[in-house]
Predicted model as a PDB file, atoms N, CA, C, CB and O in Angstrom, pLDDT in the B-factor column:
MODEL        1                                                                  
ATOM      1  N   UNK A   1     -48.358 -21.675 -28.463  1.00 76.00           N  
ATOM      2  CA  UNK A   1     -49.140 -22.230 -29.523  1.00 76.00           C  
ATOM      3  C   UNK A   1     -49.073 -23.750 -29.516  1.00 76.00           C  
ATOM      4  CB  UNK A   1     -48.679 -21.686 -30.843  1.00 76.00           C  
ATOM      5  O   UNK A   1     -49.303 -24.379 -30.549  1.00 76.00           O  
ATOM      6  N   UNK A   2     -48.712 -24.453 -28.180  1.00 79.00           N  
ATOM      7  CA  UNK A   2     -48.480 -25.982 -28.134  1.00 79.00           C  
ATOM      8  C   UNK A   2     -49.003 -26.312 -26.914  1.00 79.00           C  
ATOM      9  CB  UNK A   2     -46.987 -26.493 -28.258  1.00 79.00           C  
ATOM     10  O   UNK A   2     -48.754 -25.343 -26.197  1.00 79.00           O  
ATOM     11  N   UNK A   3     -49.539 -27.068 -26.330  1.00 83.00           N  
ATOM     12  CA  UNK A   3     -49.459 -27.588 -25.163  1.00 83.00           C  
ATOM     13  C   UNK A   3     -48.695 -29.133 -25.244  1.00 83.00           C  
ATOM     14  CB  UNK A   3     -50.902 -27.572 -24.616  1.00 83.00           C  
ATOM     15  O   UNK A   3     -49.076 -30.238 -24.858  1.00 83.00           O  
ATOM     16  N   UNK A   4     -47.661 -28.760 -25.806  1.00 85.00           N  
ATOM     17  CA  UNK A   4     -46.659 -29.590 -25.362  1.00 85.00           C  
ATOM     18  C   UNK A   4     -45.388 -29.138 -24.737  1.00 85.00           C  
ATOM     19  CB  UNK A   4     -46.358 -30.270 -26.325  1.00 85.00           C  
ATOM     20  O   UNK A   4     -44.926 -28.001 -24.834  1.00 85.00           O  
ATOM     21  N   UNK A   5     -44.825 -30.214 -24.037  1.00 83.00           N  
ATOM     22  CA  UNK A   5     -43.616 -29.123 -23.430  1.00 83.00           C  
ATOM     23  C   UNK A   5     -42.423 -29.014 -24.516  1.00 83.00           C  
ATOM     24  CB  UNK A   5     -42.846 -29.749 -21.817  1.00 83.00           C  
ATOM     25  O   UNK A   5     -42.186 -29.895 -25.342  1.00 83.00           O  
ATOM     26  N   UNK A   6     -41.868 -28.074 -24.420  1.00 85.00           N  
ATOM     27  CA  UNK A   6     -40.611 -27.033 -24.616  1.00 85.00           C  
ATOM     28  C   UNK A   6     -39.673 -26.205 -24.400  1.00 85.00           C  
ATOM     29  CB  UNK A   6     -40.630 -26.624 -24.882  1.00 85.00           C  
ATOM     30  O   UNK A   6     -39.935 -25.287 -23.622  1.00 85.00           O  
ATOM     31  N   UNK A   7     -38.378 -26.261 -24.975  1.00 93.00           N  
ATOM     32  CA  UNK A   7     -37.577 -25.360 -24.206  1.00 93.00           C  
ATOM     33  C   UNK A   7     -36.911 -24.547 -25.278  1.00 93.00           C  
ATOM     34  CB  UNK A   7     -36.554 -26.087 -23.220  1.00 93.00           C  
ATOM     35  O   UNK A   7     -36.995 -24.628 -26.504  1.00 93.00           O  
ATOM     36  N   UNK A   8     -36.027 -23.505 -24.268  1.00 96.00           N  
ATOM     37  CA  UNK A   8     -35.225 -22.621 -24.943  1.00 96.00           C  
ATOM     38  C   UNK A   8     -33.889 -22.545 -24.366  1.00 96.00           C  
ATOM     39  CB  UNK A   8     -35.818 -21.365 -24.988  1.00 96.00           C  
ATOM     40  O   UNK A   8     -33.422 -23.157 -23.406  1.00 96.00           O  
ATOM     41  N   UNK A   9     -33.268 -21.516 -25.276  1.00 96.00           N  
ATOM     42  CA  UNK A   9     -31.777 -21.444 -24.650  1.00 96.00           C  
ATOM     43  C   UNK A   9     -31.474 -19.673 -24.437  1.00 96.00           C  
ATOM     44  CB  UNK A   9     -30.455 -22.287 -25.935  1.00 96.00           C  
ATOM     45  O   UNK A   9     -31.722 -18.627 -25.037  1.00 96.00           O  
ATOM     46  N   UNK A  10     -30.896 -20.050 -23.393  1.00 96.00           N  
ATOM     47  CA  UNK A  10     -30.324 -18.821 -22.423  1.00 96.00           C  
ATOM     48  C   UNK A  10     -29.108 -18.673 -22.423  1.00 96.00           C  
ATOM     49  CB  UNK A  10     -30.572 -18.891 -21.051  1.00 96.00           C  
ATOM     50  O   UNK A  10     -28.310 -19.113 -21.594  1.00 96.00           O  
ATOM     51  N   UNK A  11     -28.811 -17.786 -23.733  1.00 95.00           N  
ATOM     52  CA  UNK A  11     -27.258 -18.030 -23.844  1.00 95.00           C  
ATOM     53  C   UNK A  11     -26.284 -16.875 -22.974  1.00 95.00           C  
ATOM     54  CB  UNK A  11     -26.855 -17.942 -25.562  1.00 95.00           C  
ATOM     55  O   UNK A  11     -26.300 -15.725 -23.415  1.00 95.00           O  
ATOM     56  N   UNK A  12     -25.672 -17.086 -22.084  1.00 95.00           N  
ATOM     57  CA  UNK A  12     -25.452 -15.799 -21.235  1.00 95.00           C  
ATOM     58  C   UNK A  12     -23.826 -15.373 -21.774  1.00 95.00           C  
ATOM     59  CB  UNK A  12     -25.592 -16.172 -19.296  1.00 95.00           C  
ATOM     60  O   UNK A  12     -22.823 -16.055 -21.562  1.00 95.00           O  
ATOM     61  N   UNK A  13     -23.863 -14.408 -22.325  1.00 93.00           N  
ATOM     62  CA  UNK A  13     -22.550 -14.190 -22.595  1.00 93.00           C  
ATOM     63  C   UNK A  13     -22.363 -12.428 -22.319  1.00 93.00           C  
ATOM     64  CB  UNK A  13     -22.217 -14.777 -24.222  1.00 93.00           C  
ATOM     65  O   UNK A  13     -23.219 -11.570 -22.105  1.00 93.00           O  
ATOM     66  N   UNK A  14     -20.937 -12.339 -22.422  1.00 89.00           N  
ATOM     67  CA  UNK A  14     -20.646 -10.821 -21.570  1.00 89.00           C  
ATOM     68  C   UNK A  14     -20.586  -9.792 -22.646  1.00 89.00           C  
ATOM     69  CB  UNK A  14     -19.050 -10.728 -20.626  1.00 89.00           C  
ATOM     70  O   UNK A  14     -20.107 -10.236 -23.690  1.00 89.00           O  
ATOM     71  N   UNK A  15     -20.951  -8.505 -22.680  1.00 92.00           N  
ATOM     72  CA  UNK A  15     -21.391  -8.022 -23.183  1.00 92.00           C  
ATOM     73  C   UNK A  15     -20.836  -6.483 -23.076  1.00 92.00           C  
ATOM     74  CB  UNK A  15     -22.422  -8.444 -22.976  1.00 92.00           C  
ATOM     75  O   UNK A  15     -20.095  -6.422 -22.095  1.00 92.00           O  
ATOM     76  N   UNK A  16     -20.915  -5.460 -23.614  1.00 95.00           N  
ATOM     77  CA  UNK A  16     -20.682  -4.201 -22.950  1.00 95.00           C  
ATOM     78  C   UNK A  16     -21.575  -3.291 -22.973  1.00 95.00           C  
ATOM     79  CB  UNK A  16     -19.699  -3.635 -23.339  1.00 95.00           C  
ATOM     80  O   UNK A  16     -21.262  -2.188 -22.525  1.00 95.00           O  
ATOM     81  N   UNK A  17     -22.824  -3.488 -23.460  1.00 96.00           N  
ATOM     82  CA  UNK A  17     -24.239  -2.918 -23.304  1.00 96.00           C  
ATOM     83  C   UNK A  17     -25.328  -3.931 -21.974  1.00 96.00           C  
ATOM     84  CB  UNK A  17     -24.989  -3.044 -25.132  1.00 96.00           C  
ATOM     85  O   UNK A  17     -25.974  -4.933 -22.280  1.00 96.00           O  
ATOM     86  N   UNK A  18     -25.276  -3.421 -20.771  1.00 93.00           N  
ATOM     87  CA  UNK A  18     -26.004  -4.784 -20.004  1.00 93.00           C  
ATOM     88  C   UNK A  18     -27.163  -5.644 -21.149  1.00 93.00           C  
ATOM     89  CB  UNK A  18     -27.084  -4.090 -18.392  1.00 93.00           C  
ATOM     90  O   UNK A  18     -27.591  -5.117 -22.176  1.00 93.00           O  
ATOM     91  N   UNK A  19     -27.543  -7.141 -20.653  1.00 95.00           N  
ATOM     92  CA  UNK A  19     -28.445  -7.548 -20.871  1.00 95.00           C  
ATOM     93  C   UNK A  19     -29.221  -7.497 -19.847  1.00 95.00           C  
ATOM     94  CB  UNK A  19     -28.301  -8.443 -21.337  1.00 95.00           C  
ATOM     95  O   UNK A  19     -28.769  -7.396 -18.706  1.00 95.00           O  
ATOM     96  N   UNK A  20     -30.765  -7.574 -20.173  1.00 96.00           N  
ATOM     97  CA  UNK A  20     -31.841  -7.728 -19.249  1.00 96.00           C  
ATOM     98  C   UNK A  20     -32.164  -9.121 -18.806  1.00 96.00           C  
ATOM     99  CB  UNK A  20     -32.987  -7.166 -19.807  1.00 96.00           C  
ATOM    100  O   UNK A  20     -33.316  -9.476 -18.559  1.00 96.00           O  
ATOM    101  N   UNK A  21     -31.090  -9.921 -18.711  1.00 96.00           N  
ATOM    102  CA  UNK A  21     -31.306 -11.215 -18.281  1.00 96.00           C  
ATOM    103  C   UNK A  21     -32.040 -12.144 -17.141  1.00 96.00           C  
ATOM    104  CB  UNK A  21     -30.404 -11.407 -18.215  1.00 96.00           C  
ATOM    105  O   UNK A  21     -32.382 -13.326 -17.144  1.00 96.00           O  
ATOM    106  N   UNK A  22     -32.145 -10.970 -16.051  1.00 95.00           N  
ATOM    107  CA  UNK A  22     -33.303 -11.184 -15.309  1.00 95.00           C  
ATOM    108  C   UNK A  22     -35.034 -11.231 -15.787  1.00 95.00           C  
ATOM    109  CB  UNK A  22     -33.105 -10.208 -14.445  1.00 95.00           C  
ATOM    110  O   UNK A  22     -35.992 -11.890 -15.382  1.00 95.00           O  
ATOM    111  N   UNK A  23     -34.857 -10.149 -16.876  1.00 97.00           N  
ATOM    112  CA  UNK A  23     -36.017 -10.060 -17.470  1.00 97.00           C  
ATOM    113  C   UNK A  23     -36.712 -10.995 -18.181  1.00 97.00           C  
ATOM    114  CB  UNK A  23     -35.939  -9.265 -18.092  1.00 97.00           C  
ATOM    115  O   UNK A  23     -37.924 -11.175 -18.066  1.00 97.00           O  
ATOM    116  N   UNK A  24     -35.693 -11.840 -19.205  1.00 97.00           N  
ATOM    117  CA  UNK A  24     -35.226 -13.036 -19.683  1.00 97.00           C  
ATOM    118  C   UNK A  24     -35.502 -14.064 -18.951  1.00 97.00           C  
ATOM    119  CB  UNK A  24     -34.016 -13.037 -19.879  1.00 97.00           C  
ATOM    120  O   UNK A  24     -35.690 -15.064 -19.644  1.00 97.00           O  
ATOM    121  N   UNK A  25     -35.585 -14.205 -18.043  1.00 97.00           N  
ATOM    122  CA  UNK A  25     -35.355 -15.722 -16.883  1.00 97.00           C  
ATOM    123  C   UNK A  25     -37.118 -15.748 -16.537  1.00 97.00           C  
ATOM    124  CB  UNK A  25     -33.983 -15.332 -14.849  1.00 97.00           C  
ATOM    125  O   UNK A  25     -37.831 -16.704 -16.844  1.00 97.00           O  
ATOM    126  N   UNK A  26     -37.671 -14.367 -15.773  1.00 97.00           N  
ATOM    127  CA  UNK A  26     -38.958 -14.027 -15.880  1.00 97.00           C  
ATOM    128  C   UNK A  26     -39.879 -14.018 -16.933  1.00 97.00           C  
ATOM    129  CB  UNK A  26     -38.982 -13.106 -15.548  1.00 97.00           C  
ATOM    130  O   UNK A  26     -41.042 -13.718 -16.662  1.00 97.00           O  
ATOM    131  N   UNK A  27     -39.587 -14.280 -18.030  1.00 97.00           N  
ATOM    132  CA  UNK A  27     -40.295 -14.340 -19.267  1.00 97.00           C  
ATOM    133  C   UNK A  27     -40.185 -15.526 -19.729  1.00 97.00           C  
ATOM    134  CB  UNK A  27     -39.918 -13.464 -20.213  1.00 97.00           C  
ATOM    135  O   UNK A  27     -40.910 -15.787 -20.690  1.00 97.00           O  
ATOM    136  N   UNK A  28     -39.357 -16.500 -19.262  1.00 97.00           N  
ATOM    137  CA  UNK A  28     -38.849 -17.672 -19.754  1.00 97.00           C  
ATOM    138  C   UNK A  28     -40.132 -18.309 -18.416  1.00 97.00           C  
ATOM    139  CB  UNK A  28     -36.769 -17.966 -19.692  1.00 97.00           C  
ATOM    140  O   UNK A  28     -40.992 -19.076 -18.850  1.00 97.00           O  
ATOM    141  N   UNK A  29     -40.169 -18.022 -17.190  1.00 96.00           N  
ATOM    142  CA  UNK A  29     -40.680 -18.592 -16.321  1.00 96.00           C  
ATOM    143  C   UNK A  29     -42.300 -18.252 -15.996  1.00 96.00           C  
ATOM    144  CB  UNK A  29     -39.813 -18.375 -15.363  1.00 96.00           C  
ATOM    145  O   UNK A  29     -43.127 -18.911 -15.365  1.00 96.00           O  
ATOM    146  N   UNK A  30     -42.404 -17.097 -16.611  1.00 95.00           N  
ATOM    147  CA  UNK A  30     -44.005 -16.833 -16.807  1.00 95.00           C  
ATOM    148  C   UNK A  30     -44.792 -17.244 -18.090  1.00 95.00           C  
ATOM    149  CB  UNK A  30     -44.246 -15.354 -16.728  1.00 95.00           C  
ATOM    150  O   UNK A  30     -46.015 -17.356 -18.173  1.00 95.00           O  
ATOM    151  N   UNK A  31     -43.708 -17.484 -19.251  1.00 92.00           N  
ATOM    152  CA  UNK A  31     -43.853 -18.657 -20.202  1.00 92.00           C  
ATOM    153  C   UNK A  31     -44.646 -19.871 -20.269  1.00 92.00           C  
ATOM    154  CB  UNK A  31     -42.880 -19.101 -20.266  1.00 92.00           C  
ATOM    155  O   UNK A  31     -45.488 -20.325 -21.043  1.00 92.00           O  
ATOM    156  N   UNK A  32     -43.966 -20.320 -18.955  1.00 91.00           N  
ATOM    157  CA  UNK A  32     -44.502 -21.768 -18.533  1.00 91.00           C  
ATOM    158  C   UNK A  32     -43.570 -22.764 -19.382  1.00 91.00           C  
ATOM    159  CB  UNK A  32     -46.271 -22.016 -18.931  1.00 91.00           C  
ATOM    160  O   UNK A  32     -43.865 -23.941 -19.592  1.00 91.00           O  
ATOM    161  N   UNK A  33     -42.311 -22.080 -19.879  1.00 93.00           N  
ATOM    162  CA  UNK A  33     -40.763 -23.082 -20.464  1.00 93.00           C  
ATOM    163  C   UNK A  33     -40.698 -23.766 -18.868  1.00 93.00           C  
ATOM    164  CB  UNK A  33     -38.754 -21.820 -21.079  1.00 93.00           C  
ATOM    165  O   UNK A  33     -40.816 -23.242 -17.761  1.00 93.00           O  
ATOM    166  N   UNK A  34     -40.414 -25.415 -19.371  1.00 92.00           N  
ATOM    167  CA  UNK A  34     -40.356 -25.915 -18.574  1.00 92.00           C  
ATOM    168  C   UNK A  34     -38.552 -26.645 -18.261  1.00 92.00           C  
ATOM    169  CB  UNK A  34     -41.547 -26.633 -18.791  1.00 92.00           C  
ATOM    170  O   UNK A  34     -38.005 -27.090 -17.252  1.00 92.00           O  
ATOM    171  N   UNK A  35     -38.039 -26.430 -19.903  1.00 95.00           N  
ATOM    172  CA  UNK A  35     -37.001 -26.547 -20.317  1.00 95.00           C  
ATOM    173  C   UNK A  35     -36.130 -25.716 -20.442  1.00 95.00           C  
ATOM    174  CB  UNK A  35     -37.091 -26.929 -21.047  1.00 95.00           C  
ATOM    175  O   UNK A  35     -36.510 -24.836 -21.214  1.00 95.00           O  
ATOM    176  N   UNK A  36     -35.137 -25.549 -20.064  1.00 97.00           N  
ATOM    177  CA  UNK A  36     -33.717 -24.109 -20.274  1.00 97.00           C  
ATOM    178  C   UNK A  36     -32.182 -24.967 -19.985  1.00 97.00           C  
ATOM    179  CB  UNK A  36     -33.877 -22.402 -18.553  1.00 97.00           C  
ATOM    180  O   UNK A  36     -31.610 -25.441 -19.004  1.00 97.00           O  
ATOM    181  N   UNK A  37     -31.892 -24.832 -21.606  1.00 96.00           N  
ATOM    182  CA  UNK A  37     -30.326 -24.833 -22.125  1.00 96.00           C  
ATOM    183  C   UNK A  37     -29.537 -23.593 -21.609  1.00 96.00           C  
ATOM    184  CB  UNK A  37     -30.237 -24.794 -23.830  1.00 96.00           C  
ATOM    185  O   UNK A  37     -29.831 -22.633 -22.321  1.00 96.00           O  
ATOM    186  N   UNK A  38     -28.894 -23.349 -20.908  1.00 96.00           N  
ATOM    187  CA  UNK A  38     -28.172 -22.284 -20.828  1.00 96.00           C  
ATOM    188  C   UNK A  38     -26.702 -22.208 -21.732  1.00 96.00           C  
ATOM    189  CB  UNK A  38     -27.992 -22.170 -19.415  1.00 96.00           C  
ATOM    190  O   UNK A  38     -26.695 -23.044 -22.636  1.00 96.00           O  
ATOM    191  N   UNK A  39     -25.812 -21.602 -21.677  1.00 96.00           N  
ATOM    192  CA  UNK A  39     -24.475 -21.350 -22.779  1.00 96.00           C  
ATOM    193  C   UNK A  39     -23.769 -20.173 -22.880  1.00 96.00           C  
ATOM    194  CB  UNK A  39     -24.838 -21.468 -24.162  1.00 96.00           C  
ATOM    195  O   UNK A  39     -24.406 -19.188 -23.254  1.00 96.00           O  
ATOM    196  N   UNK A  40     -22.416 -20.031 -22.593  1.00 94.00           N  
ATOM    197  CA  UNK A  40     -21.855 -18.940 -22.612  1.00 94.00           C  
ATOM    198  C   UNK A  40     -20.893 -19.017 -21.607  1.00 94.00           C  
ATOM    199  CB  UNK A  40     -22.696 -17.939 -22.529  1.00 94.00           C  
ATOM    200  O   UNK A  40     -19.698 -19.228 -21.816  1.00 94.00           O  
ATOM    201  N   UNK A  41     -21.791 -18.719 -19.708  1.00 93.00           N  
ATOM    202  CA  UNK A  41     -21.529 -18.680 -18.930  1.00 93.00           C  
ATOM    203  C   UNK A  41     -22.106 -18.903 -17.815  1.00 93.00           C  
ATOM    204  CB  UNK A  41     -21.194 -18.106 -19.070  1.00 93.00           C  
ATOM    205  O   UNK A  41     -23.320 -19.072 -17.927  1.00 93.00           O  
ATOM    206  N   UNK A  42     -21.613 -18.981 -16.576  1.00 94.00           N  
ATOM    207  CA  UNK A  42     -21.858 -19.704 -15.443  1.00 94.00           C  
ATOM    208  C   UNK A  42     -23.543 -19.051 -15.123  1.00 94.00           C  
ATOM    209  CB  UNK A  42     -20.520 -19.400 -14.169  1.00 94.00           C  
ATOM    210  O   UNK A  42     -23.839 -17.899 -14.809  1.00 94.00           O  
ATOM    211  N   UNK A  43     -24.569 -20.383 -15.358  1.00 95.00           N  
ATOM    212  CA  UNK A  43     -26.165 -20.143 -15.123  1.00 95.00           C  
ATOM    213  C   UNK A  43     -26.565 -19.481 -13.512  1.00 95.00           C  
ATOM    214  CB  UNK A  43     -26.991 -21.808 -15.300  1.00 95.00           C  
ATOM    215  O   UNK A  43     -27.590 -18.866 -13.221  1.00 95.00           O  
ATOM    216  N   UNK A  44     -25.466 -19.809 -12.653  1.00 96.00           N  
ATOM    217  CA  UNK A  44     -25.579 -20.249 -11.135  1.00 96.00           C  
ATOM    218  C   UNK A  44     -26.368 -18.856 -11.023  1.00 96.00           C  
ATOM    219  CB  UNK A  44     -23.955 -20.561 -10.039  1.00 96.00           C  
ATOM    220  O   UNK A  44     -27.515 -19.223 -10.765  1.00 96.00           O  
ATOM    221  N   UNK A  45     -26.370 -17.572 -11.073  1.00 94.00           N  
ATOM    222  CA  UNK A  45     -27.257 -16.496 -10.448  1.00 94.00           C  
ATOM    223  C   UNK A  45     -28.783 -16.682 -10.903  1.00 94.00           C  
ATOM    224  CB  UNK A  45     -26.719 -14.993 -10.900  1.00 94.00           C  
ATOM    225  O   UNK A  45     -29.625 -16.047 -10.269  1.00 94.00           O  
ATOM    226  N   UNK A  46     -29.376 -17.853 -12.397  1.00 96.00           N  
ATOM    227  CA  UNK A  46     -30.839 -17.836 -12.161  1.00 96.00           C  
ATOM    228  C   UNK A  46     -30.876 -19.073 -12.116  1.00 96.00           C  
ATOM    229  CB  UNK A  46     -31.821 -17.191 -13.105  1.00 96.00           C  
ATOM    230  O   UNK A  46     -31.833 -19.491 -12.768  1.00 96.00           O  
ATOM    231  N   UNK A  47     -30.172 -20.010 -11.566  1.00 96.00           N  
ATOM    232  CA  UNK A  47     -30.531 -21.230 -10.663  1.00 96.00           C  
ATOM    233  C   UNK A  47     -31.827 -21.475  -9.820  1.00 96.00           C  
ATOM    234  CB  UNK A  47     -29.564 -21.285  -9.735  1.00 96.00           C  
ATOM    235  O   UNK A  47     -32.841 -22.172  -9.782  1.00 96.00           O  
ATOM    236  N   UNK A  48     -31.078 -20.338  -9.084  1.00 97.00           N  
ATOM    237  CA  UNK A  48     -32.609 -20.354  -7.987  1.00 97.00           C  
ATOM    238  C   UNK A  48     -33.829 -19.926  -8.175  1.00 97.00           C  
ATOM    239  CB  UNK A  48     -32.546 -19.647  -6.868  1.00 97.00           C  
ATOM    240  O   UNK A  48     -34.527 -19.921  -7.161  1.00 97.00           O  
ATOM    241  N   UNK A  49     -34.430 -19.476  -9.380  1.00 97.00           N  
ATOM    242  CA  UNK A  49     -35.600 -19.020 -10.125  1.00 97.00           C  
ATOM    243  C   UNK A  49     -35.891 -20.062 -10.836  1.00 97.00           C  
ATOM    244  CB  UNK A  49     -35.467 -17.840 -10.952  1.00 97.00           C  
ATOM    245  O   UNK A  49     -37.081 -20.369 -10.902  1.00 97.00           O  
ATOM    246  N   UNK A  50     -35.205 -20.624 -11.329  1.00 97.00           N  
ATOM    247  CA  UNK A  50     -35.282 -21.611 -11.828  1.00 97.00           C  
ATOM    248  C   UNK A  50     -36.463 -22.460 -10.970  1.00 97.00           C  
ATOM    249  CB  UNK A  50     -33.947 -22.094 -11.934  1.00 97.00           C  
ATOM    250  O   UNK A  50     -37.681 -22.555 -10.817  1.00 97.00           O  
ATOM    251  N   UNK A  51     -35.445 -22.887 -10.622  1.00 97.00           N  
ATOM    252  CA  UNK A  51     -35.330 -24.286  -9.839  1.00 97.00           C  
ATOM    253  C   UNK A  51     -36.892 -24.322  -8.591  1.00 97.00           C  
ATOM    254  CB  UNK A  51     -33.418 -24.264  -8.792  1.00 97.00           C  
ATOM    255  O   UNK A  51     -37.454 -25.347  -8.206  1.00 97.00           O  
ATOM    256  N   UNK A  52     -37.263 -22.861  -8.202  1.00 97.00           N  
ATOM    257  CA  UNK A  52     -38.430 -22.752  -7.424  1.00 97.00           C  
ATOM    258  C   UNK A  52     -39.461 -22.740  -8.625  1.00 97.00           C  
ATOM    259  CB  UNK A  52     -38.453 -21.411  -6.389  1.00 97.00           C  
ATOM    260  O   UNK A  52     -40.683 -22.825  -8.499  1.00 97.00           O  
ATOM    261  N   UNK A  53     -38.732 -22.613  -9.862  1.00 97.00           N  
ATOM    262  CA  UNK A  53     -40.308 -22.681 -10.217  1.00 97.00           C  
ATOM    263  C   UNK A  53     -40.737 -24.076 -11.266  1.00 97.00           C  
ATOM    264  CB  UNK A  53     -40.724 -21.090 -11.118  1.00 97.00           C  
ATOM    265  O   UNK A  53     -41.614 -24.199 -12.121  1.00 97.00           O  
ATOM    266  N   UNK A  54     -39.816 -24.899 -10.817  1.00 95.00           N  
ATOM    267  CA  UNK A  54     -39.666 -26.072 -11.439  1.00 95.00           C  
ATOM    268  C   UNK A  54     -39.605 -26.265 -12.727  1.00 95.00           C  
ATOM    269  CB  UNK A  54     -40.426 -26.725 -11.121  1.00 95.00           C  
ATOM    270  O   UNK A  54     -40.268 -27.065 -13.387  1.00 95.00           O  
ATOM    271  N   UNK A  55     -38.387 -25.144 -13.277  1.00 94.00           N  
ATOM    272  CA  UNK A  55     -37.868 -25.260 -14.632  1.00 94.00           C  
ATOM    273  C   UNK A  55     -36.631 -25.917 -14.721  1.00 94.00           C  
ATOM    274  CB  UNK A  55     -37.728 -24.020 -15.237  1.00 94.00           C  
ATOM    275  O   UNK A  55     -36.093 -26.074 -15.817  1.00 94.00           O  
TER     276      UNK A  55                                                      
ENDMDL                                                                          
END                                                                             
């Protein structure tokens, strides 16, 4: 509802029900978020999704 840019946060924390956090990263990146706070824990496994899609 903006065409301005924006971000969100990806708070990754451990859990004992999985999260769909891949799903999360893909929704964040088909979004068109150009911005991502991550928090919790180590971002490094959607780095590389990230980062190819110039978020």
């Amino acid at each position: 509802m903006t065409d301005k840019p924006f971000g969100v946060n990806l708070t990754i924390l451990p859990t004992i029900n999985p999260v769909p956090y891949g799903e999360y990263r893909e929704a964040i990146i088909e979004g068109g978020v150009k911005i991502v706070e991550t928090a919790g824990s180590n971002p490094a496994p959607h780095l590389p999704s990230f980062k190819a899609a110039r978020v």
